[in-house]
C-alpha positions as CSV (number, residue, x, y, z in Angstrom):
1,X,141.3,-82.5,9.9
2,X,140.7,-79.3,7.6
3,X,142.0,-75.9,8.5
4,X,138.6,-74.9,9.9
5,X,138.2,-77.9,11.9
6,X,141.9,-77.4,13.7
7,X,140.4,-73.8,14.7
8,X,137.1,-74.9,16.0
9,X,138.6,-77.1,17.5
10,X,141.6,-75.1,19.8
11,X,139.1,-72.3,20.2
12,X,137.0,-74.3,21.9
13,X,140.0,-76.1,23.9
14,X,140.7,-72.8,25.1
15,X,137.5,-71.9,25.8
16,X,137.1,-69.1,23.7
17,X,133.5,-67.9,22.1
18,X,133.4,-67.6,18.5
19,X,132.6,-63.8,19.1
20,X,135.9,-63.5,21.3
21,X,137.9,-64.8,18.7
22,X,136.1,-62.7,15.6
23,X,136.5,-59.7,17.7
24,X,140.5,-60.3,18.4
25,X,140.6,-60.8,14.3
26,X,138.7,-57.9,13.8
27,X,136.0,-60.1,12.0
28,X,132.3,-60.8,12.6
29,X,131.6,-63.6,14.1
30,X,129.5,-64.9,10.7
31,X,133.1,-64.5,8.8
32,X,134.9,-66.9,11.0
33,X,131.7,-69.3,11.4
34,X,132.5,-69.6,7.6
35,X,136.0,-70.7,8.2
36,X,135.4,-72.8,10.7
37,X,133.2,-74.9,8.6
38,X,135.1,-74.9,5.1
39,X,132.6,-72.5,3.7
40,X,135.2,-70.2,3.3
41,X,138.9,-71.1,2.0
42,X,141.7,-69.6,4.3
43,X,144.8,-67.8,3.2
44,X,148.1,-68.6,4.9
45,X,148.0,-64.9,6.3
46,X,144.6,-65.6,7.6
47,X,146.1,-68.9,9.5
48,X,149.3,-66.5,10.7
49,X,146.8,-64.1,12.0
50,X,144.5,-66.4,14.0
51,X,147.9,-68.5,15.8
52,X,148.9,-65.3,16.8
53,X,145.4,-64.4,18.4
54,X,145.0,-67.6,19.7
55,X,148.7,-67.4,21.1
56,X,150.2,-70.7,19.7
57,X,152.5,-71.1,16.8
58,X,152.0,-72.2,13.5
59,X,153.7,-75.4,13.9
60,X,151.1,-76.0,16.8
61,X,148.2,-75.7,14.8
62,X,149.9,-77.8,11.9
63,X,150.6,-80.3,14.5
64,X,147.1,-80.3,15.9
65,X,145.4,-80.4,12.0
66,X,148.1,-83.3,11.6
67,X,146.6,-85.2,14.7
C-alpha cells in the first residue's frame, strides 16, 4: 500500500471528510486529494504532520501501509 493509500484509507476509517482533514493541515482539499492518490510525493514532515492530525503515531500508519 503507498503512502497515499495508508491515508485514504485511515481517514476514511475514522470517518473523516477529505475537507476535515485538509482543513486540520491547513491544506485545500485538492492538495491532499493529490496525496492521497500518488499524484503528489510526500515528505516525511508531511507524513509527521498528518499522524499528528489524525491522532495516531507514525509507527501506526507504517504498520497499517505494511498491512
Amino acid at each position: 500500500m503507498t503512502a497515499g493509500q495508508t491515508i485514504k484509507q485511515i481517514r476514511r476509517k475514522q470517518k473523516i471528510t477529505q475537507l476535515e482533514l485538509a482543513n486540520r493541515l491547513q491544506l485545500t482539499q485538492s492538495a491532499l486529494s493529490h496525496y492521497e492518490s500518488d499524484k503528489r510525493k510526500i515528505s516525511i514532515d508531511l507524513i509527521k504532520h498528518i499522524t499528528t492530525a489524525l491522532g495516531i503515531t507514525m509507527n501506526d500508519f507504517f504498520a497499517t501501509m505494511d498491512s
